[in-house]
N, C-alpha and C positions, 0 to 999 in steps of 0.2 A: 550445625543443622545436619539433620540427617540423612545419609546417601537417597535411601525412600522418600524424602519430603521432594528434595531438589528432584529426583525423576518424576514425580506426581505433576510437578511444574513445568519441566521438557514435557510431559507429554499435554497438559493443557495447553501450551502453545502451539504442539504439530495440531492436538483436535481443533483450536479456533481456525489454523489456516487450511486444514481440510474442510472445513465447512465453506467457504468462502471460494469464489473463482476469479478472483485478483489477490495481488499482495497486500499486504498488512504493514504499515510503518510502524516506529516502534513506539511512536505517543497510542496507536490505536490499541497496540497490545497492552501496554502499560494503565490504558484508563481503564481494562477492564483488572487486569490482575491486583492493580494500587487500588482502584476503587471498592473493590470487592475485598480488600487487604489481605491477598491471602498471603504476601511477601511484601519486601519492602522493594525500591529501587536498584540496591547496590544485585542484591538478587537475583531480581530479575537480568538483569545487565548480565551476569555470569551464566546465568542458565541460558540465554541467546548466545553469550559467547561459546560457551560448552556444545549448545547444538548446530554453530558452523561449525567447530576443530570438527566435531565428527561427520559435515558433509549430511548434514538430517535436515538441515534449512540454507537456503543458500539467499545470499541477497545483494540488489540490483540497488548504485546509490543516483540521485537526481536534484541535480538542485539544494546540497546537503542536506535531502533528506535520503534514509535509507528505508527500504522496502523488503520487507522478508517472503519468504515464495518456501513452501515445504519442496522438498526432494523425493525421488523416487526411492530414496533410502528411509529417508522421514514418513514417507504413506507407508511403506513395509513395517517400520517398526512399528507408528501406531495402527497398523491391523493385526501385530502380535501380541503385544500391551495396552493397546488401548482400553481392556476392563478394566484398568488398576484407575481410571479415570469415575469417577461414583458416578449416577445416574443424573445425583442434585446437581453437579457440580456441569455436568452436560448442558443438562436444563439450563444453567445459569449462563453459560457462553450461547448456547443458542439463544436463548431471551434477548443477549446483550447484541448479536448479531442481528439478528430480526430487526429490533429496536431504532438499529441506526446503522441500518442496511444502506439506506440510500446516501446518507453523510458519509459513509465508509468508503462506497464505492464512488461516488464524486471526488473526496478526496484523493483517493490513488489512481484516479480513471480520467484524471484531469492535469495533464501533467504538463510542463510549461519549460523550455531549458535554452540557454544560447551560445554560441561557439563565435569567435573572429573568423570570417572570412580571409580569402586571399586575398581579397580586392581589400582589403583594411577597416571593413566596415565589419556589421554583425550580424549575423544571422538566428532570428528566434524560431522556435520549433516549438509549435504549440501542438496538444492532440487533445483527444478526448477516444477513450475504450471502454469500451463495456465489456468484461471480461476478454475475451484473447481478440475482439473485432475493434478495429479503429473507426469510428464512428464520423471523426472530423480529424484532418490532420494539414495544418500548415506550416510554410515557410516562409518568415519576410522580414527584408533585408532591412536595416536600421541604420543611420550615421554613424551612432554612439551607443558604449556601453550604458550608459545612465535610459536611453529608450529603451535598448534591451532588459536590464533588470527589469524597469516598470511595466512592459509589456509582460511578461513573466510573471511579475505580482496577480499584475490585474487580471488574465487569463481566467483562473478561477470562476474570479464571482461574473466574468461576461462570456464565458465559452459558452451556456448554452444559446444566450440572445442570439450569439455572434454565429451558431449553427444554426437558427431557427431564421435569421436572416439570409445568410445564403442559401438555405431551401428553399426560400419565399423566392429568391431573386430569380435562379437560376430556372425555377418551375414557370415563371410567369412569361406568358404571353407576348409575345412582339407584337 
């Protein structure tokens, strides 16, 4: 593959995470690049790998997943090559980001993780962000590692009931 192809592809990745004001995991990046087939898998893996060695993307891991975040080296480069990126091909990551704007950001903006306490028990760390502001963020202790994962799992699909109930609570009326 050619040196030109592979940087066409670095730099579609810096422009989807400059569009965007959270991190990108790398199933999110991959449905649009694999779906749109402009590469295959192994590929892409190397063109993310190729843009941490140079410090153009840098990434935060949670809960085995990992989250990629452009760099202030990655916003310079793609403000000095970012024409080599076509117009359509813009189009088409913006389309895909619009698209499933709100899936994107739920998924990375909903993040759920747990650590052993001292006291032997476990501590789960749930939040919720919307770009750089925490919106809802708790901590609570658990007996066992088997509550911790599940509370984890389950986060996701109840973190917002679970904010829209303590706004109810805490607002209401004595």
């Amino acid at each position: 593959m050619s040196t030109e192809v592979l940087t066409l592809y670095k730099l579609m990745v810096l422009y989807m995470l400059s569009k965007v004001n959270f991190p990108l995991t790398n199933a999110q990046i991959s449905n649009f690049i694999l779906g749109k087939e402009y590469t295959n898998y192994f590929t892409l893996q190397r063109i993310l790998s190729e843009l941490l060695d140079v410090a153009l993307i840098s990434t935060k891991t949670i809960r085995h997943t990992t989250y990629y975040l452009m760099t202030s080296q990655g916003e310079e480069t793609l403000r000095f090559f970012g024409n080599k990126v076509s117009d359509l091909i813009k189009e088409e990551i913006d389309a895909y980001l619009i698209e499933n704007k709100y899936e994107l950001r739920n998924e990375v903006g909903t993040i759920a993780d747990y650590y052993k306490s001292t006291n032997k028990d476990y501590i789960v760390h749930c939040q919720v962000k919307e770009g750089s502001s925490t919106l809802i963020e708790l901590n609570i202790a658990v007996p066992t590692e088997e509550y911790a994962e599940r509370m984890c799992f389950n986060w996701r699909d109840n973190s917002q009931d679970i904010y829209s109930y303590i706004m109810t609570a805490l607002n209401h009326k004595a």
